[in-house]
mmCIF file as gemmi writes it, N, C-alpha and C atoms, coordinates in Angstrom:
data_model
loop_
_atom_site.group_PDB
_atom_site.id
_atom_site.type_symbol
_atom_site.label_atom_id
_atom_site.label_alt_id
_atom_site.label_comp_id
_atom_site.label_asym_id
_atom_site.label_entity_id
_atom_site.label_seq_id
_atom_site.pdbx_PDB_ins_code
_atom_site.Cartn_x
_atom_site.Cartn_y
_atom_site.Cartn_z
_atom_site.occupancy
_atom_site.B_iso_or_equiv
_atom_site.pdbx_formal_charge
_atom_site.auth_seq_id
_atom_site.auth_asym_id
_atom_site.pdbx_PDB_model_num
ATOM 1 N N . UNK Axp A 1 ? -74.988 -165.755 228.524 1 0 ? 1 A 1
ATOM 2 C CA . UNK Axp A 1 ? -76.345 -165.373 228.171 1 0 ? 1 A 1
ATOM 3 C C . UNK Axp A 1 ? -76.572 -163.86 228.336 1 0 ? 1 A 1
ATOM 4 N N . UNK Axp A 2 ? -75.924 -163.594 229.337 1 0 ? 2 A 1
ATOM 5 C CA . UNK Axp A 2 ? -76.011 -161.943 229.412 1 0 ? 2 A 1
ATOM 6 C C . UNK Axp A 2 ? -75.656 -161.167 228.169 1 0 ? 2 A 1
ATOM 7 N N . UNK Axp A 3 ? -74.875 -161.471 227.675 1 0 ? 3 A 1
ATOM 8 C CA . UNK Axp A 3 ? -73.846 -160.893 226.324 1 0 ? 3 A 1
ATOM 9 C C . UNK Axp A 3 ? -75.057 -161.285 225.327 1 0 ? 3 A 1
ATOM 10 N N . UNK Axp A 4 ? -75.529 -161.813 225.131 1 0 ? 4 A 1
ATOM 11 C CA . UNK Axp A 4 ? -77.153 -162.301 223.972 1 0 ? 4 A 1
ATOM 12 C C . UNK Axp A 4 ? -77.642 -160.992 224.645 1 0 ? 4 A 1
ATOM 13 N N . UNK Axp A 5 ? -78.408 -161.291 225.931 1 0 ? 5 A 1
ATOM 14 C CA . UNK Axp A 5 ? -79.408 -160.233 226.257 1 0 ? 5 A 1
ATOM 15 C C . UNK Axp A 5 ? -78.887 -158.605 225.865 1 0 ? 5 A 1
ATOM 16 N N . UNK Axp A 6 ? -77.967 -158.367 225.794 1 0 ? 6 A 1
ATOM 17 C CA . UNK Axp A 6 ? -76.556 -157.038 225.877 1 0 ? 6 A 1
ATOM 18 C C . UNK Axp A 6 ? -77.058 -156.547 224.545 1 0 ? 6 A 1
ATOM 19 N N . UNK Axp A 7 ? -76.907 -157.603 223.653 1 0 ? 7 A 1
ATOM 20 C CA . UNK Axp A 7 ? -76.736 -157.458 221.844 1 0 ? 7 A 1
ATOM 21 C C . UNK Axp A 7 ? -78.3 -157.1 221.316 1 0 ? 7 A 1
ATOM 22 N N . UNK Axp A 8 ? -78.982 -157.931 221.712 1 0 ? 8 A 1
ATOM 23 C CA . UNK Axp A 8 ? -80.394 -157.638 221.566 1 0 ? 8 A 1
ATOM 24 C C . UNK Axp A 8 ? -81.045 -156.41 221.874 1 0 ? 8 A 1
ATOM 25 N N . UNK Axp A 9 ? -80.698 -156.002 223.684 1 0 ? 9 A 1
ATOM 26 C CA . UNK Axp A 9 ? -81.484 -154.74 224.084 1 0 ? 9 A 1
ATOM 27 C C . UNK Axp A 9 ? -80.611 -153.629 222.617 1 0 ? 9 A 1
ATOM 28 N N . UNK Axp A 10 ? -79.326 -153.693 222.561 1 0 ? 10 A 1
ATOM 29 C CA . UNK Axp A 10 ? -78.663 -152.874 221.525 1 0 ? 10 A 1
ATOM 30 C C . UNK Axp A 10 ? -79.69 -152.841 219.957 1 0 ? 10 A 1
ATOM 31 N N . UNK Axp A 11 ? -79.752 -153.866 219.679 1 0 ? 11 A 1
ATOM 32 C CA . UNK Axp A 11 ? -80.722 -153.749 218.385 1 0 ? 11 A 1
ATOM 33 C C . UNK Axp A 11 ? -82.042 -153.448 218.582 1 0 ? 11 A 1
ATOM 34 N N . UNK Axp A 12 ? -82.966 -153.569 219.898 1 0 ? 12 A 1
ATOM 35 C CA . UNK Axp A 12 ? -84.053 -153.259 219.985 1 0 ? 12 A 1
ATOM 36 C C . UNK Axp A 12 ? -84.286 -151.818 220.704 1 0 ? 12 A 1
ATOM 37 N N . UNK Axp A 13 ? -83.17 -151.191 220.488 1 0 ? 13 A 1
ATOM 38 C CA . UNK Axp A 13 ? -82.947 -150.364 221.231 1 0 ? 13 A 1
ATOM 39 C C . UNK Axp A 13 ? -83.412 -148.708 219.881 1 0 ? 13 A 1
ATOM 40 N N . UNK Axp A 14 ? -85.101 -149.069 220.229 1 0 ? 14 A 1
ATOM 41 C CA . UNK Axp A 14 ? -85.847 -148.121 218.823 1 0 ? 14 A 1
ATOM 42 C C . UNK Axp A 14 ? -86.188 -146.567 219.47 1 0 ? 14 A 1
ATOM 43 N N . UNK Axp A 15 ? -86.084 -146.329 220.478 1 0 ? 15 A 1
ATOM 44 C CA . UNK Axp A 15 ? -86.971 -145.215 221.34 1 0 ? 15 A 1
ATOM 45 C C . UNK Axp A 15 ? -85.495 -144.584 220.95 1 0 ? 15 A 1
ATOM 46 N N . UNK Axp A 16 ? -84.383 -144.411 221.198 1 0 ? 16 A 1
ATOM 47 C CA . UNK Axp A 16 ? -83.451 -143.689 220.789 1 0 ? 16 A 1
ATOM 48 C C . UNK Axp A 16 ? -83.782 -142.465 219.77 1 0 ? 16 A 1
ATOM 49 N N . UNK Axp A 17 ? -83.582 -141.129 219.489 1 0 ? 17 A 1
ATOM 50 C CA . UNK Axp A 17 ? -84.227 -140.504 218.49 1 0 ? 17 A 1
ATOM 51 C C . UNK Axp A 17 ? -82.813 -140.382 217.734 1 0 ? 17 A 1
ATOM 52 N N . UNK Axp A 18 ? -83.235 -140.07 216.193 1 0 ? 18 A 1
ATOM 53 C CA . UNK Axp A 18 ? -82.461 -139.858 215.664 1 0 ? 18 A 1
ATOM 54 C C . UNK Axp A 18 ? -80.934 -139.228 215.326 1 0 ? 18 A 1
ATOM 55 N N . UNK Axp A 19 ? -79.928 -139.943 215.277 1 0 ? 19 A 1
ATOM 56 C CA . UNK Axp A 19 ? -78.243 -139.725 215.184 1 0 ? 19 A 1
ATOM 57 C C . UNK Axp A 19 ? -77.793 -138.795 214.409 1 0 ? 19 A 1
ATOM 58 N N . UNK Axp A 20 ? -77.415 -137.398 214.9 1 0 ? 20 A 1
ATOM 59 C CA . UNK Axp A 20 ? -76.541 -136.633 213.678 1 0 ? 20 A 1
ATOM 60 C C . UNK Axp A 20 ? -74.942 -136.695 214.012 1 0 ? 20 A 1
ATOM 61 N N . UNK Axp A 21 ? -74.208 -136.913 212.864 1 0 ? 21 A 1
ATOM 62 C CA . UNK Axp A 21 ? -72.982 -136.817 212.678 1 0 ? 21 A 1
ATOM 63 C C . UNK Axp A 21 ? -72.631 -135.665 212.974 1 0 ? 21 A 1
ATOM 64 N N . UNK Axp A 22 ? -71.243 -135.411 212.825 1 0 ? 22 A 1
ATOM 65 C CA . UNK Axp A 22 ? -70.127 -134.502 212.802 1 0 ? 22 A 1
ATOM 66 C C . UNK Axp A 22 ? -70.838 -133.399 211.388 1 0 ? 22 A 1
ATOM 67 N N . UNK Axp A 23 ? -70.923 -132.648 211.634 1 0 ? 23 A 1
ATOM 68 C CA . UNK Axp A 23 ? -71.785 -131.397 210.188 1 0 ? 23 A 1
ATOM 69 C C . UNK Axp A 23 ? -72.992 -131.973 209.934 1 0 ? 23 A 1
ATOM 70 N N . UNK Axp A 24 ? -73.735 -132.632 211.113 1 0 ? 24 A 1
ATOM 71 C CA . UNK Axp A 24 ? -75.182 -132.735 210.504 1 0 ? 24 A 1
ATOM 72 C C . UNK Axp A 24 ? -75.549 -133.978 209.989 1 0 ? 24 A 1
ATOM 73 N N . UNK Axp A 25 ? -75.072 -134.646 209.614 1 0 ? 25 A 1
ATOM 74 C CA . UNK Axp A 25 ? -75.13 -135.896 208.828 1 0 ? 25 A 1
ATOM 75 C C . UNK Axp A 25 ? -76.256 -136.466 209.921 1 0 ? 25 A 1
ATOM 76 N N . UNK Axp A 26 ? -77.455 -137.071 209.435 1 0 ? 26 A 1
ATOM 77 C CA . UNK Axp A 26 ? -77.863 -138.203 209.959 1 0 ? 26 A 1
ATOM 78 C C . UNK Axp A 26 ? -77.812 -139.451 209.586 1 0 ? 26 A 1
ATOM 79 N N . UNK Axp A 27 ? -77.67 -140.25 210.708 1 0 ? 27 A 1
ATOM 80 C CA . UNK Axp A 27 ? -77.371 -141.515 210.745 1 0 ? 27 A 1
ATOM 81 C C . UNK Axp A 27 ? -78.775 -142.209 210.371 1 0 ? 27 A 1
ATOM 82 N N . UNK Axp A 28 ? -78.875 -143.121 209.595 1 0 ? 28 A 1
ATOM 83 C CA . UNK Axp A 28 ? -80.06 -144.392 209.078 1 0 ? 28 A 1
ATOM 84 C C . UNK Axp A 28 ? -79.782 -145.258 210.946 1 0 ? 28 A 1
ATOM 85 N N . UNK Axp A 29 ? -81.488 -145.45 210.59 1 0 ? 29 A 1
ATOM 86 C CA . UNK Axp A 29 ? -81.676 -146.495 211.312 1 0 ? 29 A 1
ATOM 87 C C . UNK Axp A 29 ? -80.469 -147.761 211.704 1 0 ? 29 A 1
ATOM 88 N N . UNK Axp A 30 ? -80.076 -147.942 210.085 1 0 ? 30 A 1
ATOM 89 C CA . UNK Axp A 30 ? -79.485 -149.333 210.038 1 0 ? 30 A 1
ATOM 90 C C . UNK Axp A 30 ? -78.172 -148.869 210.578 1 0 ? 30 A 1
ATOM 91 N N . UNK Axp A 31 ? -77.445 -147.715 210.28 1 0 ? 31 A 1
ATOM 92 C CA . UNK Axp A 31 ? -76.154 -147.281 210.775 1 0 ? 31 A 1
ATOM 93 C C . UNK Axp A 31 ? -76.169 -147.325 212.073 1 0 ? 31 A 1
ATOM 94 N N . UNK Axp A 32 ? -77.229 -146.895 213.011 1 0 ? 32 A 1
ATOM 95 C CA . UNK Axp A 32 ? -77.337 -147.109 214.311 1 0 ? 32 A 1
ATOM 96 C C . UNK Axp A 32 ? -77.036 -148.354 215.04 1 0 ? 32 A 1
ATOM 97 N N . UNK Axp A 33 ? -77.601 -149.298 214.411 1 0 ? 33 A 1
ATOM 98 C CA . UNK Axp A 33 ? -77.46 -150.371 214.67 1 0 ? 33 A 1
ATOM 99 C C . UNK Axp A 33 ? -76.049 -151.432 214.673 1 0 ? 33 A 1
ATOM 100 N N . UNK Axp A 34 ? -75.633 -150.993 213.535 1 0 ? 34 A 1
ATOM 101 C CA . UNK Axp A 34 ? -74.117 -151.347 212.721 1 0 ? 34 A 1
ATOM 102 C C . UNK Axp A 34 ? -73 -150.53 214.104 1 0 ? 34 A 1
ATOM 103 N N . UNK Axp A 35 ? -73.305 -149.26 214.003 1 0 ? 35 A 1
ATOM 104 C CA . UNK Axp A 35 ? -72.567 -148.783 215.046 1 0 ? 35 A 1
ATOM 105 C C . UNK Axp A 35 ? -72.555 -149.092 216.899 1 0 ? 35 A 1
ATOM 106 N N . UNK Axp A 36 ? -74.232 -149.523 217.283 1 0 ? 36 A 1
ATOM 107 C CA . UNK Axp A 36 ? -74.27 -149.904 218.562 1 0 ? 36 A 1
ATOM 108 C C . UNK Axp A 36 ? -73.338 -151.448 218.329 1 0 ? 36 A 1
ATOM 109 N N . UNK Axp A 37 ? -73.552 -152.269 217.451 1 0 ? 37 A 1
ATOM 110 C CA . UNK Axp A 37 ? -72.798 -153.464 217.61 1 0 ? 37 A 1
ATOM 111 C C . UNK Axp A 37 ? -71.239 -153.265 217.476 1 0 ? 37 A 1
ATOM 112 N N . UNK Axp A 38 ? -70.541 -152.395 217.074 1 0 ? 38 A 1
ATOM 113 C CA . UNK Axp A 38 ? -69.372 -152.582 216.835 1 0 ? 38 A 1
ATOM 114 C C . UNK Axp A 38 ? -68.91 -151.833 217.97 1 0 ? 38 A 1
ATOM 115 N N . UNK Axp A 39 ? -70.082 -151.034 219.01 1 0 ? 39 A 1
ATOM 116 C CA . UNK Axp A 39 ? -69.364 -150.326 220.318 1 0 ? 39 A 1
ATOM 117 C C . UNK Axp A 39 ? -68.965 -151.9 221.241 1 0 ? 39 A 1
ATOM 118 N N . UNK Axp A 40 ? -70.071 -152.987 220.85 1 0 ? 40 A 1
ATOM 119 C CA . UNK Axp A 40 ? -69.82 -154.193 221.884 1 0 ? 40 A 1
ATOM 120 C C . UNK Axp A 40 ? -69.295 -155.026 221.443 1 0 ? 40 A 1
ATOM 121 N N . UNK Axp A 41 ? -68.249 -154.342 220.795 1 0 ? 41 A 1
ATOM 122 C CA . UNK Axp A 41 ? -66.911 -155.322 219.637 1 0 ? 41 A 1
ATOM 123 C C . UNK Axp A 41 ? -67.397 -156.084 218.843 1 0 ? 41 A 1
ATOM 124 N N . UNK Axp A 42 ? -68.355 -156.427 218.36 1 0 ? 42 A 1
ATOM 125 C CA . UNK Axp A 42 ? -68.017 -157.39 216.799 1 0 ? 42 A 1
ATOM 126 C C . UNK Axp A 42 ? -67.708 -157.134 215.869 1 0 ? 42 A 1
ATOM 127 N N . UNK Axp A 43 ? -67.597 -158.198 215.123 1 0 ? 43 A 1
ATOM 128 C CA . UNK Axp A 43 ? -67.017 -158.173 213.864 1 0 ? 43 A 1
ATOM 129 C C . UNK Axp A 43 ? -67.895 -157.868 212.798 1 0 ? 43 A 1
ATOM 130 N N . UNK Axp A 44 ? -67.589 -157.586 211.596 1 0 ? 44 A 1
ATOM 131 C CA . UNK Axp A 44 ? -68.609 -156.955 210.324 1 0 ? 44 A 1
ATOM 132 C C . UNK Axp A 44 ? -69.6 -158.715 210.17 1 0 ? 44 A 1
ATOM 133 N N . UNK Axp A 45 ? -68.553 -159.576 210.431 1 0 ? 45 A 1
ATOM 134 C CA . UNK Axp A 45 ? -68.818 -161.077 210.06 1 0 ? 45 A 1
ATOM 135 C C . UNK Axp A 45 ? -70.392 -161.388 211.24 1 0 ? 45 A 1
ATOM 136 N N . UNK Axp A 46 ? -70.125 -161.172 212.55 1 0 ? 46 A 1
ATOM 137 C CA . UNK Axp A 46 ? -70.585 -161.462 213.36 1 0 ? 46 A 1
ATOM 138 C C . UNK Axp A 46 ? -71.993 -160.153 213.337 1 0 ? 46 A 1
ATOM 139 N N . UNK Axp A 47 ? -71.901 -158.627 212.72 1 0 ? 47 A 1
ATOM 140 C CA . UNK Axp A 47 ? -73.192 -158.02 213.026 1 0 ? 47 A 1
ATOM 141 C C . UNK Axp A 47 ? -73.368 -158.666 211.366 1 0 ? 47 A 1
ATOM 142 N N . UNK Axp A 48 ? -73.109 -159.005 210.246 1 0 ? 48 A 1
ATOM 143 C CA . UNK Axp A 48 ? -74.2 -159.488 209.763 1 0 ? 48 A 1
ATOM 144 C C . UNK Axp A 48 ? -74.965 -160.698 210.054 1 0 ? 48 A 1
ATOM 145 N N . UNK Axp A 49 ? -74.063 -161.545 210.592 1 0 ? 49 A 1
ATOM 146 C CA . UNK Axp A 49 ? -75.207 -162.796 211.259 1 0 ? 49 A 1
ATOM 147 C C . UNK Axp A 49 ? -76.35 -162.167 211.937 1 0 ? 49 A 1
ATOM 148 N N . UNK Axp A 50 ? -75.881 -161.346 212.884 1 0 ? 50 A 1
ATOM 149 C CA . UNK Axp A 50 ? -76.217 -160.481 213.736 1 0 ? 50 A 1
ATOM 150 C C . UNK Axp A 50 ? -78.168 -160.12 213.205 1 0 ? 50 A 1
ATOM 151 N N . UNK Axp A 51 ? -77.63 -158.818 211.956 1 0 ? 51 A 1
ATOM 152 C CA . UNK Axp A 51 ? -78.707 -158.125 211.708 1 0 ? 51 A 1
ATOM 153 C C . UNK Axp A 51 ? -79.182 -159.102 210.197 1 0 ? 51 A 1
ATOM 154 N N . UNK Axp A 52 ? -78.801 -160.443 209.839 1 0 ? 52 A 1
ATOM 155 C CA . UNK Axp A 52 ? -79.155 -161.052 208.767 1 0 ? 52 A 1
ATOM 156 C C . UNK Axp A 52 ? -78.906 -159.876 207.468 1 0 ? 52 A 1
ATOM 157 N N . UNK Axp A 53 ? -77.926 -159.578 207.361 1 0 ? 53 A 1
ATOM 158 C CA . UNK Axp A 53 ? -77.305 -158.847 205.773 1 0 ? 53 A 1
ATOM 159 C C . UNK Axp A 53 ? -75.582 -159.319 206.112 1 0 ? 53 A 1
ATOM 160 N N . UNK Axp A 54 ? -75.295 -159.134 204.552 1 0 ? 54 A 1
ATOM 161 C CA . UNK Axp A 54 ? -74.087 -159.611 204.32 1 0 ? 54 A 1
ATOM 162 C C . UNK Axp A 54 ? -72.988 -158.993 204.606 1 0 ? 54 A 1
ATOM 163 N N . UNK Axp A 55 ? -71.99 -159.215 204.63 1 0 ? 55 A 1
ATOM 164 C CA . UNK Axp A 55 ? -70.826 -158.601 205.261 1 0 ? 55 A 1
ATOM 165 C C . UNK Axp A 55 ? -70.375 -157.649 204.555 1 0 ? 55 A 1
ATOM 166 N N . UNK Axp A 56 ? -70.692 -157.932 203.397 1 0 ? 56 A 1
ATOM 167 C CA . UNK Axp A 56 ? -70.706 -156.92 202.575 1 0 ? 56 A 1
ATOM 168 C C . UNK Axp A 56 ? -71.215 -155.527 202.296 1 0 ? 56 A 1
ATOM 169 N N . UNK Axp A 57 ? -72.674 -155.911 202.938 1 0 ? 57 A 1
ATOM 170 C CA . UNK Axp A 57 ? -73.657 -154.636 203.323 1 0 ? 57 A 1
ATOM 171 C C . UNK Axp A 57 ? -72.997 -154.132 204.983 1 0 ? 57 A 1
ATOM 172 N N . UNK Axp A 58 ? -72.391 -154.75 205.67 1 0 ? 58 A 1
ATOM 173 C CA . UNK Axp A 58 ? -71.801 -154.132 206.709 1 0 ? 58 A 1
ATOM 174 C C . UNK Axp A 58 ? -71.131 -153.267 206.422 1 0 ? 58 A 1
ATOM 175 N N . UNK Axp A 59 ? -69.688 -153.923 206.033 1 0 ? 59 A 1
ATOM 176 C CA . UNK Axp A 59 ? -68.734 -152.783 205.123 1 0 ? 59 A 1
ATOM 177 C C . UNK Axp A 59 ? -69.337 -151.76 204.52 1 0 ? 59 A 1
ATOM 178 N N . UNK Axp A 60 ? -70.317 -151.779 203.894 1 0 ? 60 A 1
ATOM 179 C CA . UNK Axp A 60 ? -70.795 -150.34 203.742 1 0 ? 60 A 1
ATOM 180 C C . UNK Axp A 60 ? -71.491 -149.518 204.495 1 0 ? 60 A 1
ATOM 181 N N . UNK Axp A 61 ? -72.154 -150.147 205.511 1 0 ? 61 A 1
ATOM 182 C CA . UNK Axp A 61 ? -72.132 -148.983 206.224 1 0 ? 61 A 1
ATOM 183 C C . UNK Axp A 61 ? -71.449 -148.539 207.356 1 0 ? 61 A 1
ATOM 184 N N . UNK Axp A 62 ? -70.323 -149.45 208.037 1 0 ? 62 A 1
ATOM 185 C CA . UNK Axp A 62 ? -69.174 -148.978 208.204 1 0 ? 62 A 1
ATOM 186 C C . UNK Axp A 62 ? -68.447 -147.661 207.38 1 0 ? 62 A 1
ATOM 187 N N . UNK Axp A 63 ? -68.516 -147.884 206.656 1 0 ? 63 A 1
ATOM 188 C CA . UNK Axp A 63 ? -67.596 -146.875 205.486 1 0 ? 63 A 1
ATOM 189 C C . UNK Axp A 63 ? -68.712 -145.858 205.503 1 0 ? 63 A 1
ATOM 190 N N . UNK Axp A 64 ? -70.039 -145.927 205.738 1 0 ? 64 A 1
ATOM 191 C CA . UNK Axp A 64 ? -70.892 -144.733 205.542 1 0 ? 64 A 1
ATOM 192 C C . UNK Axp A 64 ? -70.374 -144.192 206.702 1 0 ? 64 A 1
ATOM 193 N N . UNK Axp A 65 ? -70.03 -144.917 207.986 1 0 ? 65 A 1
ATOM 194 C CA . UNK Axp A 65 ? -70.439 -144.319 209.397 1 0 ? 65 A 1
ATOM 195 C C . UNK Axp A 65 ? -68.916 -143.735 209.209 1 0 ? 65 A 1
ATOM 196 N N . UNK Axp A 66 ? -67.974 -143.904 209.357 1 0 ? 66 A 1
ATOM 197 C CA . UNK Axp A 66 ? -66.529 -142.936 208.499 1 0 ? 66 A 1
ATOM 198 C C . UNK Axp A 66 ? -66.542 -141.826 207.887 1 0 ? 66 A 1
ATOM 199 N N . UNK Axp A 67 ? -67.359 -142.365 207.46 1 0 ? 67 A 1
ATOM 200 C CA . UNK Axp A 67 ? -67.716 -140.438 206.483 1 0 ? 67 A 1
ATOM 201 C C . UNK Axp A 67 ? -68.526 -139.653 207.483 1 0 ? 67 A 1
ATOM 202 N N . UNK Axp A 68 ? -69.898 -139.875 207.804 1 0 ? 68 A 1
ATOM 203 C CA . UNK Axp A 68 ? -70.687 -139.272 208.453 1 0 ? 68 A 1
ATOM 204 C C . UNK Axp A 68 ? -69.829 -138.979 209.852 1 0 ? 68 A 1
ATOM 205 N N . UNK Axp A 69 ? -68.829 -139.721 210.501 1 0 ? 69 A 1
ATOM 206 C CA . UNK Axp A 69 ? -68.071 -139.04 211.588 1 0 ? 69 A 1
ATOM 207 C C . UNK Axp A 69 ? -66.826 -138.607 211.345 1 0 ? 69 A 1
ATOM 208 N N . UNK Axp A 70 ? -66.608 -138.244 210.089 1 0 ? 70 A 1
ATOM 209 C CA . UNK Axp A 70 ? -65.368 -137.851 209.765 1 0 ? 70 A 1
ATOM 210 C C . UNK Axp A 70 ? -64.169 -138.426 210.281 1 0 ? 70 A 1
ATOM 211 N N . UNK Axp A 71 ? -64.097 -140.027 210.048 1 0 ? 71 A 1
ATOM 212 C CA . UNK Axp A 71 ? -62.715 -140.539 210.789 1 0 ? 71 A 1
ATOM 213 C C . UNK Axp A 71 ? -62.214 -141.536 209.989 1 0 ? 71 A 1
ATOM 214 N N . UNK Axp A 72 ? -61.333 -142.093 209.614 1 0 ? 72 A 1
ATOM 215 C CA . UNK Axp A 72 ? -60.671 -143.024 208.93 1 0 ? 72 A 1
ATOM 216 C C . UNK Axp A 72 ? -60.465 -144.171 209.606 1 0 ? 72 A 1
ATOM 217 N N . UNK Axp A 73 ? -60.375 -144.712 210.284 1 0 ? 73 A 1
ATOM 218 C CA . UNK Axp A 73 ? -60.372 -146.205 211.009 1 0 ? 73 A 1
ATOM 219 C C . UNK Axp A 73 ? -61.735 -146.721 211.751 1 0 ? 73 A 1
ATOM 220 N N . UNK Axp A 74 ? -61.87 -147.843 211.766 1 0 ? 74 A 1
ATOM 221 C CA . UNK Axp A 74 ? -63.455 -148.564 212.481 1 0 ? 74 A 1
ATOM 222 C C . UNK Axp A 74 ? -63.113 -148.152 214.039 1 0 ? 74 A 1
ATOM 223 N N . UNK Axp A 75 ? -62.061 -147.948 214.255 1 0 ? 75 A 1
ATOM 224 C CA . UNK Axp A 75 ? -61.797 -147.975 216.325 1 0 ? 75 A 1
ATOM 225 C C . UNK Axp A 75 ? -61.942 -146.256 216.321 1 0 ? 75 A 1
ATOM 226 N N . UNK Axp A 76 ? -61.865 -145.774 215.28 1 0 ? 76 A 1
ATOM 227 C CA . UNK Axp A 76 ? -62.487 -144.095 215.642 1 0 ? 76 A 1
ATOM 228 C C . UNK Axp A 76 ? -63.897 -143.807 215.968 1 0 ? 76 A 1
ATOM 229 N N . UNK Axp A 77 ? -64.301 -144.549 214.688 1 0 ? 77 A 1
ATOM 230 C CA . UNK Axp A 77 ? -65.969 -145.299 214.851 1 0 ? 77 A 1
ATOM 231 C C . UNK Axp A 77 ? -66.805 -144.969 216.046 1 0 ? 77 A 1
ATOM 232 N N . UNK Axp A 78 ? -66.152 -145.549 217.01 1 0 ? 78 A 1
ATOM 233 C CA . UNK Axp A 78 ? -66.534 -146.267 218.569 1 0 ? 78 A 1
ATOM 234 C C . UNK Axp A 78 ? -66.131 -144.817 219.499 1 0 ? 78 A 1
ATOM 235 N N . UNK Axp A 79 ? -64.823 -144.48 218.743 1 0 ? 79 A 1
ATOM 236 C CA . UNK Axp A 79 ? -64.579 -143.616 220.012 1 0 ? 79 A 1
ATOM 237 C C . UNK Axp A 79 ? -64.981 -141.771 220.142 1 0 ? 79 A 1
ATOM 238 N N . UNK Axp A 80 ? -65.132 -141.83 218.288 1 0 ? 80 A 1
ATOM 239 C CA . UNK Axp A 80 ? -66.03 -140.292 218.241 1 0 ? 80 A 1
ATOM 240 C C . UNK Axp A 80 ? -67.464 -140.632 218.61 1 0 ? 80 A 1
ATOM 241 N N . UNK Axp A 81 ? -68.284 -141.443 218.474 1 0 ? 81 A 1
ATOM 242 C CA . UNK Axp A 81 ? -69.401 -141.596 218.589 1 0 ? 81 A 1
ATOM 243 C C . UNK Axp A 81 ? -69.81 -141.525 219.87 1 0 ? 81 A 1
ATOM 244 N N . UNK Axp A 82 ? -68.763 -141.933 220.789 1 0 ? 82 A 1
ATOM 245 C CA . UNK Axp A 82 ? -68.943 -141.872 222.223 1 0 ? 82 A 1
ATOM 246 C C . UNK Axp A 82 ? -68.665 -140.61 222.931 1 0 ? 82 A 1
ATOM 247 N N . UNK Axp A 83 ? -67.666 -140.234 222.166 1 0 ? 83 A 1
ATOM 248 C CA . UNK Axp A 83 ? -67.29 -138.658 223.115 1 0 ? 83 A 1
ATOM 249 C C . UNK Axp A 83 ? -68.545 -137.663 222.342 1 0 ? 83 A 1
ATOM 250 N N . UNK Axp A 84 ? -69.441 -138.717 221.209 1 0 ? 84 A 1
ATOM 251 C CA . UNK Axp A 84 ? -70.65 -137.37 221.063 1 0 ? 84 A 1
ATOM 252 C C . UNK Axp A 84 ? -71.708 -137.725 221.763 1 0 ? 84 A 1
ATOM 253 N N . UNK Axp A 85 ? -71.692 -138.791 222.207 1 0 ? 85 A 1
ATOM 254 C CA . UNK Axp A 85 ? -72.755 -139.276 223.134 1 0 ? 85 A 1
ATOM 255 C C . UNK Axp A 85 ? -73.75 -140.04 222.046 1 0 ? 85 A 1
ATOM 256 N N . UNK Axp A 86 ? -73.56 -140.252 221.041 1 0 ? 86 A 1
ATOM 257 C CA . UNK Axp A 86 ? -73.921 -141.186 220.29 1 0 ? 86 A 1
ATOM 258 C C . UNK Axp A 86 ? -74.334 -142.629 220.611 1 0 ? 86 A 1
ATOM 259 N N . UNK Axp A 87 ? -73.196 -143.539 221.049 1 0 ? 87 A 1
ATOM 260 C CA . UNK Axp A 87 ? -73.51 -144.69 221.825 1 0 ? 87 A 1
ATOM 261 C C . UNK Axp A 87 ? -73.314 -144.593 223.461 1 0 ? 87 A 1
């Protein structure tokens, strides 16, 4: 139950101010979100159950959040975002 409560404070987690990337890029709301869930490992499958959009709309903004941090793999994702203090 803790891991529910974990996922939730992550999505309700609105007071946060707005995310800039690597050169400025800001991050969408929804990228925030896409990205806090994949810091607490899920899957594209599991944050669209998650945020109710398709896995399909995950993958894209996965692939947005790649560009906007300039990295090529989803486990870079997690780990530039953190050394920017992002998540």
């Amino acid at each position: 139950m803790a891991g529910v409560r974990r996922v939730l404070d992550v999505i309700r987690d609105d007071d946060r101010p707005p995310v800039r990337g690597l050169g400025g890029a800001m991050l969408t709301e929804r990228e925030n979100q896409v990205l806090r869930l994949l810091a607490v490992g899920m899957s594209n499958r599991e944050i669209g159950r998650r945020l109710v959009i398709s896995e399909a709309t995950v993958k894209f903004h996965v692939r947005n959040l790649r560009d906007k941090l300039d990295v090529r793999r989803r486990t870079e994702i997690v780990y530039t975002a953190t050394r920017q203090g992002i998540v």
